[in-house]
C-alpha positions in Angstrom: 73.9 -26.3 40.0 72.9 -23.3 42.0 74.9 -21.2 43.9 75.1 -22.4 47.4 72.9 -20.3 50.1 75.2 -18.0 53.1 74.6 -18.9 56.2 71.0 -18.5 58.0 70.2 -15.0 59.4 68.2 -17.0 62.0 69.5 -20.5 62.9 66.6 -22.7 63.5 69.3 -25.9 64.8 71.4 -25.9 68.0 72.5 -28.8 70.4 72.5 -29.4 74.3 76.0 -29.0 75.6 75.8 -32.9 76.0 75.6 -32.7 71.7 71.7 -33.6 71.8 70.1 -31.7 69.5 67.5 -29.2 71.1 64.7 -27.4 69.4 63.6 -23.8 69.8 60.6 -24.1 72.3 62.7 -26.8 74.4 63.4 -25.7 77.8 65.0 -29.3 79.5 67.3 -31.4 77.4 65.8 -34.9 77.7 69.4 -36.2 77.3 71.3 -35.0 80.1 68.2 -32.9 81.8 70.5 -29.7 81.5 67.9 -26.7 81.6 67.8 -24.7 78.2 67.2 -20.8 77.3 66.8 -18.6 74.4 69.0 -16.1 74.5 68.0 -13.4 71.8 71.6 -11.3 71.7 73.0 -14.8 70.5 70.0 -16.4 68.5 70.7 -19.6 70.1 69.2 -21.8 72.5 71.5 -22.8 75.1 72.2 -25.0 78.2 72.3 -23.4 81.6 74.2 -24.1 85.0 75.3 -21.9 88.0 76.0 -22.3 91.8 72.8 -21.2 92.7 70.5 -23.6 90.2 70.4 -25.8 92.3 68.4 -28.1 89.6 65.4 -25.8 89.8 64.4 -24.8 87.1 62.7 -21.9 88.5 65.7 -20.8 90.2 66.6 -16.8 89.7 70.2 -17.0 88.4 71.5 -18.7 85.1 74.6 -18.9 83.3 75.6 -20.8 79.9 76.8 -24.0 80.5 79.4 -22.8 78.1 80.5 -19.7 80.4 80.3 -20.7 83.8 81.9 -17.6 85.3 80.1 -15.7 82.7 77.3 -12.9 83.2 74.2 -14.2 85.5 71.1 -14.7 83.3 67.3 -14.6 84.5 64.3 -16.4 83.2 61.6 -14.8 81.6 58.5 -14.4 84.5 56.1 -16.0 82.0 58.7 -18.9 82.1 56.2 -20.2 85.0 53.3 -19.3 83.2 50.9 -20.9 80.9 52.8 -18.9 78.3 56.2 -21.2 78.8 58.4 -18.5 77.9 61.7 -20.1 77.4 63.4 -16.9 76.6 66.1 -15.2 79.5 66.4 -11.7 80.1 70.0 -10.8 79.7 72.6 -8.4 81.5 72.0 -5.5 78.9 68.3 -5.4 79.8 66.8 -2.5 82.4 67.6 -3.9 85.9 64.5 -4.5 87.4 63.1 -5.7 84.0 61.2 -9.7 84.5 60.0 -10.0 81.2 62.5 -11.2 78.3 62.1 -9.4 74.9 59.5 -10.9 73.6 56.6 -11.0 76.4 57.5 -7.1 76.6 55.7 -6.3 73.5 52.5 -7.5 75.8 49.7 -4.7 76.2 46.8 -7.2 76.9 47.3 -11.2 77.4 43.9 -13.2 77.7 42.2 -13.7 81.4 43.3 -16.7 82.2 40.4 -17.7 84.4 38.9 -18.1 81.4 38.1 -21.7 80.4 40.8 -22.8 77.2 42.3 -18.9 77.2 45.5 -20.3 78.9 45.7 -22.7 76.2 45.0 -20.7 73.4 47.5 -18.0 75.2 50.4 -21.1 75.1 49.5 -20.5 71.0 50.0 -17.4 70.3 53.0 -16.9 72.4 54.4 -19.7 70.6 54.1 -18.1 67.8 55.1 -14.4 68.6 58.2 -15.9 70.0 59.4 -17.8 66.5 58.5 -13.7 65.0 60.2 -12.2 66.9 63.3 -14.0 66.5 63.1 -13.8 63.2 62.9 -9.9 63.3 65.9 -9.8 65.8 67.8 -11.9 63.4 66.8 -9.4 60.7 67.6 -6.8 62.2 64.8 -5.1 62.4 64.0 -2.8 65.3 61.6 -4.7 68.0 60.9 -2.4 71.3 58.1 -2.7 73.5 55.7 0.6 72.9 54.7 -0.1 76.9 58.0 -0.4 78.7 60.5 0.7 76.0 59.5 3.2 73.1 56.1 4.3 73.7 56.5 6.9 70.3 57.4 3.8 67.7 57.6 0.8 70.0 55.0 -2.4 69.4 52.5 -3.8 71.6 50.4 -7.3 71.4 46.6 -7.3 72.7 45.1 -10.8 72.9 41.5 -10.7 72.8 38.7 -13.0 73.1 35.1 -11.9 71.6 32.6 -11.9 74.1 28.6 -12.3 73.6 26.7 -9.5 72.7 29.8 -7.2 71.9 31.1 -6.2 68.9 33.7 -9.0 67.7 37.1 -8.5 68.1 39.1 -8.2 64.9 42.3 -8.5 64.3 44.5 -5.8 62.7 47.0 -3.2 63.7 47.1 0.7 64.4 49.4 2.9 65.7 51.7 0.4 67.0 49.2 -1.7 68.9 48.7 -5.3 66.9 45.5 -6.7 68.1 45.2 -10.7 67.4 42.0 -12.6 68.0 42.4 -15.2 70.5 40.2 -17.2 68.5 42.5 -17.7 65.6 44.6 -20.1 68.1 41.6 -22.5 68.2 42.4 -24.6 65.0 39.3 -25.7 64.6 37.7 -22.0 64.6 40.6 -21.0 62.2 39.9 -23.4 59.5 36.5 -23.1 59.6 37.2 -19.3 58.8 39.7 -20.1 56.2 37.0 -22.5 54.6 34.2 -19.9 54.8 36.9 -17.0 53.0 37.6 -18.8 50.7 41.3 -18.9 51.7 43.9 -20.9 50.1 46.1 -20.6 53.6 45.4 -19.1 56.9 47.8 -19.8 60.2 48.2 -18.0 63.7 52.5 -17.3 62.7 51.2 -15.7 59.4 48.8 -13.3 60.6 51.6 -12.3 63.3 53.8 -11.5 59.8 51.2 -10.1 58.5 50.3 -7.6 60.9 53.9 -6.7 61.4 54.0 -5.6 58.0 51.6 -3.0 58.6 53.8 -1.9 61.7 56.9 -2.1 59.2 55.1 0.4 57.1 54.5 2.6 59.7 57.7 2.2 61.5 60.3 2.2 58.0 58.7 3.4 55.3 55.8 6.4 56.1 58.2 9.6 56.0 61.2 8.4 54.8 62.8 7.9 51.6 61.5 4.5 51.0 57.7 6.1 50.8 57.9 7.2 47.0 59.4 4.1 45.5 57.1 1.8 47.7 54.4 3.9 46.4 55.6 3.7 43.1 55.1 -0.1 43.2 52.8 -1.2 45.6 50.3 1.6 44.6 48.7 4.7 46.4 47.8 4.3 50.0 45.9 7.4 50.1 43.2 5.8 48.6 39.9 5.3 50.5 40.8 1.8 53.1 37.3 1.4 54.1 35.6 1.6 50.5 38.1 -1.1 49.0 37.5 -2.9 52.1 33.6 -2.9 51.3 34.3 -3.6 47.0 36.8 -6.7 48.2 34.3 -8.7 50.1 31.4 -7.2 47.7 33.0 -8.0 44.9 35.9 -9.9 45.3 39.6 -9.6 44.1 40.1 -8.3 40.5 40.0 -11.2 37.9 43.9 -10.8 37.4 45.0 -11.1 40.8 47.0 -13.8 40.0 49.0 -11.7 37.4 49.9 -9.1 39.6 49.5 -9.8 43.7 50.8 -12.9 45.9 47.0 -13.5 47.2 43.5 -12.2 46.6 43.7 -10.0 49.7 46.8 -8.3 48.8 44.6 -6.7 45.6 42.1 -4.9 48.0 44.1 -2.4 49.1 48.4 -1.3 48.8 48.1 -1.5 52.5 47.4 -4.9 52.5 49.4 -5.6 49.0 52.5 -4.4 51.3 51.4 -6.6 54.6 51.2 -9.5 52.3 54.2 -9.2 50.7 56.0 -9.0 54.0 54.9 -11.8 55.2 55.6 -14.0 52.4 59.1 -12.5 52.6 58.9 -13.5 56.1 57.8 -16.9 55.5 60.5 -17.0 52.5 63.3 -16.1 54.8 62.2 -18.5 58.1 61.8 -21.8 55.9 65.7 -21.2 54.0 67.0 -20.2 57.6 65.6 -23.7 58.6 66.8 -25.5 55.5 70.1 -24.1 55.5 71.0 -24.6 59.7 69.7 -27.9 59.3 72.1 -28.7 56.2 69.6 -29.0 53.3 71.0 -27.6 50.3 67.9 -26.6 48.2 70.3 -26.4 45.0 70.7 -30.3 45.7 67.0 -30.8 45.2 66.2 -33.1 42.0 63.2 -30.7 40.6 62.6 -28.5 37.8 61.8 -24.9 38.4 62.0 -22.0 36.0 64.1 -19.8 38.0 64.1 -16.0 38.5 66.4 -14.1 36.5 67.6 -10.1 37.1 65.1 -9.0 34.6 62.0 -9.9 37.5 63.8 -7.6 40.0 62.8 -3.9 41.1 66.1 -2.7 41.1 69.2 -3.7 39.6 71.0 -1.3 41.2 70.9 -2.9 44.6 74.5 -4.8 45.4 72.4 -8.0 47.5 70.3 -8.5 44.5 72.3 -11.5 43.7 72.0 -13.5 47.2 67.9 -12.1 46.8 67.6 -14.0 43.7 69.7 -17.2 45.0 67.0 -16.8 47.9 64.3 -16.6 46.2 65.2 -19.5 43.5 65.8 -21.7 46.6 62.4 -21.2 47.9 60.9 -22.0 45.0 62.5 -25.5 44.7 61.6 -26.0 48.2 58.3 -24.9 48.4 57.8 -27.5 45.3 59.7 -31.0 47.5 57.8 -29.3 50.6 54.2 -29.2 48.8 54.7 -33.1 47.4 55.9 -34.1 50.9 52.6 -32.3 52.7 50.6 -34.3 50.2 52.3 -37.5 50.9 51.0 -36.7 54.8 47.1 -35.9 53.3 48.0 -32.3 54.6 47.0 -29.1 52.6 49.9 -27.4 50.4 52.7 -26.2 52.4 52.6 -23.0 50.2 49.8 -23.0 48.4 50.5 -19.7 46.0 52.2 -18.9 42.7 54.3 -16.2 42.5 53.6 -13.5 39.6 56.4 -11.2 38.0 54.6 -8.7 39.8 55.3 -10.1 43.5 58.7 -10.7 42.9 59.8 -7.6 42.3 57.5 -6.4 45.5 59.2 -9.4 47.3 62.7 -7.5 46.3 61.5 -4.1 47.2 61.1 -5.2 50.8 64.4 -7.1 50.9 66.2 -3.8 49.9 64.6 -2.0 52.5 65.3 -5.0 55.4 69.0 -5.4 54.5 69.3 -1.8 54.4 70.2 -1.1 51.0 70.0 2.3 49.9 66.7 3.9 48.7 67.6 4.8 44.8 68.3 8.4 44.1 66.3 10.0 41.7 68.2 9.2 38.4 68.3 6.2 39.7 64.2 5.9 39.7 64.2 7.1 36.6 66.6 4.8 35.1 64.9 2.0 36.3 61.5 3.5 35.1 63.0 3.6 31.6 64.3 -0.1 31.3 
């Protein structure tokens, strides 16, 4: 029986103040009515009151049902938009701020006199929200490069191609993450995936993707981490734009599969790191789930071979244990979850095989997320010599 999982870094479940259970995009229980409001410092989503509600849900001063003589809350300004921002802005925030955390990291949201851009906006909000929790409950630093930290900060433009211009593309630099509106269209994005030759292609993972390439920037170009992630993920001083032009020339490497977690993640160690993130990303987000919702993935009747401390990077790294309970947990669920998708006539719900290769990758970034310590030296070498 496996060793049961620690509590979620991100809960995923929470309940009304009435006991209903609520879910993260709610903003009105439809138990008792009571409004509801992510609050990031907490992770939870929470019922509001205060004197001055009023039962308006537009009204400009919360506080949680739970503390009514508490701090005042506000809603988030694109609370009345056609982004539905359920988020609040909370007392620790700049006065004068009327955007909550998340709707900061905006550079360039769609025009919305656009026919379907409003829609399509709803989608991609959606999904930067459910990130950006995620990397709050991770601890990992999120500031807004336009309001907040305009050296290292992050900033979202949302952009639609338009005829007879160059296409948008979607990719990051410098702390700017551009996303193709188009992506939000389902329709469009399938018939991409189709056409690439994808085995999976979503709006929340190319959000985890292209934070990955942030992450780089942000934690690991200049600091200690840059040798060993060199070390495994390769040299990222080689030419970008002529493995770019060999990958869709030629395609991925015919042992891919031996040695990346996708075909893309072999064009480049740019992209072999992005990848890796977000699969760590989407490893982390579906146990959170499982665990606040009580699943215990070592209760699951199905056979996997499981990771052992010989797959792992480091073995010097004091969370390797709880990685590999992680990791071993995912992999049973990401079995149950790819029977139950086909029992629906859906695609797999993770449709990838992990190599030896990506798991120690996959460990790599856990070390640097949880903070462990880079290895020293004779540590590297020890490790190199195992």
């Amino acid at each position: 029986m496996a060793r049961p999982l620690g509590a979620p870094r991100t809960p995923r479940a929470y309940r009304c103040c009435c006991g209903r259970q609520v879910f993260f995009r709610n903003s009105r229980c439809l138990g008792c009515r009571a409004e509801l409001g992510y609050v990031p410092s907490r992770l939870a989503l929470q019922a509001l009151s205060g004197p001055d509600a009023g039962g308006s849900s537009t009204a400009t001063s919360w506080r949680l049902a739970e503390q009514p003589d508490g701090p005042a809350l506000r809603r988030c300004d694109n609370f009345a938009s056609p982004a539905a921002c359920n988020w609040l802005i909370e007392p620790g925030d700049r006065p004068g701020v009327r955007l909550c955390r998340a709707c900061r990291l905006n550079r360039t949201i769609p025009d919305l006199s656009v026919a379907g851009n409003a829609t399509l906006w709803l989608r991609m909000e959606r999904a930067k929200r459910r990130l950006v929790s995620q990397l709050i409950g991770l601890g990992l630093p999120v500031a807004s490069r336009v309001t907040e930290d305009p050296q290292q900060g992050l900033a979202y433009d949302f952009l639609r191609s338009v005829p007879g211009r160059p296409p948008v593309m979607t990719g990051h630099h410098n702390g700017i993450i551009t996303i193709q509106l188009e992506e939000a269209d389902d329709a469009v994005r399938e018939r991409m995936r189709v056409q690439m030759g994808e085995p999976y292609r979503t709006l929340l993972g190319h959000f985890r993707h292209e934070i990955g390439h942030y992450y780089w920037d942000r934690l690991v170009r200049g600091t200690a981490w840059h040798a060993p992630c060199r070390e495994v993920f390769g040299d990222e001083r080689s030419d970008y734009a002529a493995a770019l032009r060999a990958h869709y020339a030629k395609g991925p490497p015919a042992d891919w599969p031996q040695r990346f977690v996708s075909p893309y993640a072999s064009m480049h160690p740019w992209e072999d790191w992005a990848e890796s993130f977000a699969h760590y990303l989407h490893l982390h987000d579906t146990i959170d789930t499982a665990a606040s919702f009580g699943i215990d993935p070592g209760r699951v009747d199905i056979e996997t071979a499981p990771w052992g401390e010989d797959a792992l990077w480091s073995r010097h790294d004091p969370t390797r244990l709880a990685f590999l309970d992680m990791l071993n947990a995912w992999m049973r669920m990401t079995r149950v979850m790819n029977e139950m998708s086909s029992a629906m006539g859906q695609h797999d719900f993770y449709p990838f095989v992990l190599p030896r290769a990506a798991v120690a990758k996959l460990h790599v970034i856990h070390c640097l997320v949880t903070g462990v310590a880079p290895p020293r030296a004779a540590e590297a070498t020890a490790r190199g010599a195992a």
